[in-house]
N, C-alpha and C positions, 0 to 999 in steps of 0.2 A: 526073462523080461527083456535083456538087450536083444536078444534074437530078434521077439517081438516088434522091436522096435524100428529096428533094421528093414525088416520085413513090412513094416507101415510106409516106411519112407521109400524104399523101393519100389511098393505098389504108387505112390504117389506120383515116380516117377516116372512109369509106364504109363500110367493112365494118362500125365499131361503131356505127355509123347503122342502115344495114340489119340490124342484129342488136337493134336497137330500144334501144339502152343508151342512159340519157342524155345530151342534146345535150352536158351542160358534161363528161361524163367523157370521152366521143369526141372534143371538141377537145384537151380535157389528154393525151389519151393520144396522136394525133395531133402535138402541140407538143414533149411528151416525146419521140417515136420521130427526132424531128427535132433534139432538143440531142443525145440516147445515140449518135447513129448520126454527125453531124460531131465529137464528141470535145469536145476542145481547152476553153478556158477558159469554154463554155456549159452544162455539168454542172455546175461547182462555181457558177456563178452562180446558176441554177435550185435548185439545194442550200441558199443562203447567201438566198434569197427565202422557200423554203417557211420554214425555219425561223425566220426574219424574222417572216411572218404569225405564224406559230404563238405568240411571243414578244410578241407586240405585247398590252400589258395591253389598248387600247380595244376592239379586235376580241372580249374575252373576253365581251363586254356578247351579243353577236348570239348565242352557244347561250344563254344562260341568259333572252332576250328571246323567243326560240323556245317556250325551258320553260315559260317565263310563258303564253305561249297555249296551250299542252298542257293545262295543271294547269287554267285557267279552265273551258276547252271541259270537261273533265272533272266537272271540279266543281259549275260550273252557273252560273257567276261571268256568264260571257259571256250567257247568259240572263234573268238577271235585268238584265245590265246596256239589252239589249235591251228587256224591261218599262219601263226605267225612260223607255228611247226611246219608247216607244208610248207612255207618259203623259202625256210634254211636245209630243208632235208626231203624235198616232195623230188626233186631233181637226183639224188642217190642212188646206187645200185636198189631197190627194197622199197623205195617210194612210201608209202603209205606205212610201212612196217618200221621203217626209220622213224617217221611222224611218232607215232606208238609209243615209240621208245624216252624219245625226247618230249614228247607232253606228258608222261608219266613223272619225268625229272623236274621239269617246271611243276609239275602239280604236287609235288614234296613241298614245294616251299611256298605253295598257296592253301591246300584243303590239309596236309600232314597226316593222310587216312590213306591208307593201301587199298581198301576195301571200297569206298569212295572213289577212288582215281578208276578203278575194276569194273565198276558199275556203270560212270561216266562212259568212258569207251566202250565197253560190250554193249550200249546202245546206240552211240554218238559214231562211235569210229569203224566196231567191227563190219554193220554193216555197206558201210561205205567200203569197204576193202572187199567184201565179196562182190557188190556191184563192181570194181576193177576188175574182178578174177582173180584175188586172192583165194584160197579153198580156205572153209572154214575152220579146219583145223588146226591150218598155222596162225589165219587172227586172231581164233583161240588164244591159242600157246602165245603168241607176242603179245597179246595184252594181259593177261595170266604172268605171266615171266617179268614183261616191263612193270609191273605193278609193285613189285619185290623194290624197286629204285624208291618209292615214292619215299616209304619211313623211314630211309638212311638221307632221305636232304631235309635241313631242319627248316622247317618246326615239323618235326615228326610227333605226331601222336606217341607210337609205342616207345621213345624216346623220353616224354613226359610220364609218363607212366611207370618207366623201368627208375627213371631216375629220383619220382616219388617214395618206390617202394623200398629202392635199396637205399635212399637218404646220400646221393652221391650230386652233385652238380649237372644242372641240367643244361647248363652254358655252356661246359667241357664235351658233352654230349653233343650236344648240336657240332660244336666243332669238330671232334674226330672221325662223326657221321659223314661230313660233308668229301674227304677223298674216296674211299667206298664207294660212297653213293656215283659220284664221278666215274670210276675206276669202272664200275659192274655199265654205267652208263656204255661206256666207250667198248667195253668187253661184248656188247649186246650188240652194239651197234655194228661190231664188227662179224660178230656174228652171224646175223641177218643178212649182211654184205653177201657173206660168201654161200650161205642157204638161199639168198635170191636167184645167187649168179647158175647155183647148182640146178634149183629149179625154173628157169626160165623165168624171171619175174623180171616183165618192163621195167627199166627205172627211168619211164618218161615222165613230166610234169603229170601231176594230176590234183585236182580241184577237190577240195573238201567243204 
């Protein structure tokens, strides 16, 4: 019978694979097919979690941090905030790969999503750095890599989250994220430096 059961939920979760539906709904639905179908007291626990999350005031931060990068990307926010990166760092050995790095740190403590900040520039920024002559595979890797800054400057999403789950302070959080976040900043930064210099990359002014 457990075999069975295994075996249901497993097909459940290939099928909603191969039917291309998102990974995280195909394991939930998969996990699901697996409490409905043994019964017993893993319904009501799965019942007593969802609504759990639901209830939990810190979690209410992550839509309304979401909304926050909606309304920016919309409005123009995220573009200026990017000008204001080409001013301080468009002049750098790295040019545009410095920009990358320091709108990823400013964008920790606007949208709090890695994932978000990832999306923003592999639209917005990568292709503006291939039109320089950047190759695509180190705009890649610099917005891929500067992305890792975003959730150690608070208000970090995974931040809220970690600090929901394990019931520890989510204020102490923020603040110990904030030298890291700095640290990995400046460690990129520098790194880039010396990968420009290596690969010939202009560090003339250049317009975003």
């Amino acid at each position: 019978m457990e075999t069975s059961i295994i075996l249901i939920s497993t097909a459940v979760l290939l099928v909603l694979l191969f039917l291309k539906v998102p990974v995280f709904i195909s394991i939930l639905s998969g996990s699901m097919a697996y409490f409905f179908l043994t019964g017993g007291p893993f319904t009501k626990i799965l019942g007593q979690r969802v609504l759990a999350g639901v209830e939990s005031i810190p979690l209410l931060a992550i839509p309304f941090f979401i909304c926050a990068g909606v309304f920016m990307n919309y409005s123009g926010v995220t573009k200026r905030v990017m000008g204001f990166c080409n001013v301080m760092t468009g002049r750098m050995t790295g040019g545009l790969a410095q920009v990358n790095v320091l709108l990823s740190t400013l964008m920790g403590g606007l949208s709090g999503s890695n994932l978000a900040d990832a999306a923003m520039e592999a639209k917005m920024l990568v292709p503006e750095m291939e039109r320089h002559g950047y190759s695509k595979q180190f705009s890649t890797v610099v917005t891929a890599m500067s992305s890792m800054i975003t959730p150690l400057i608070p208000p970090g999403i995974a931040m809220i989250l970690y600090g929901s789950i394990a019931n520890l302070s989510i204020g102490k959080l923020f603040i110990a994220g904030i030298g890291p976040g700095v640290l990995l900043r400046v460690a990129m930064m520098i790194l880039v430096h010396f990968i420009s210099k290596k690969e010939d990359i202009c560090p003339c002014a250049q317009s975003v």
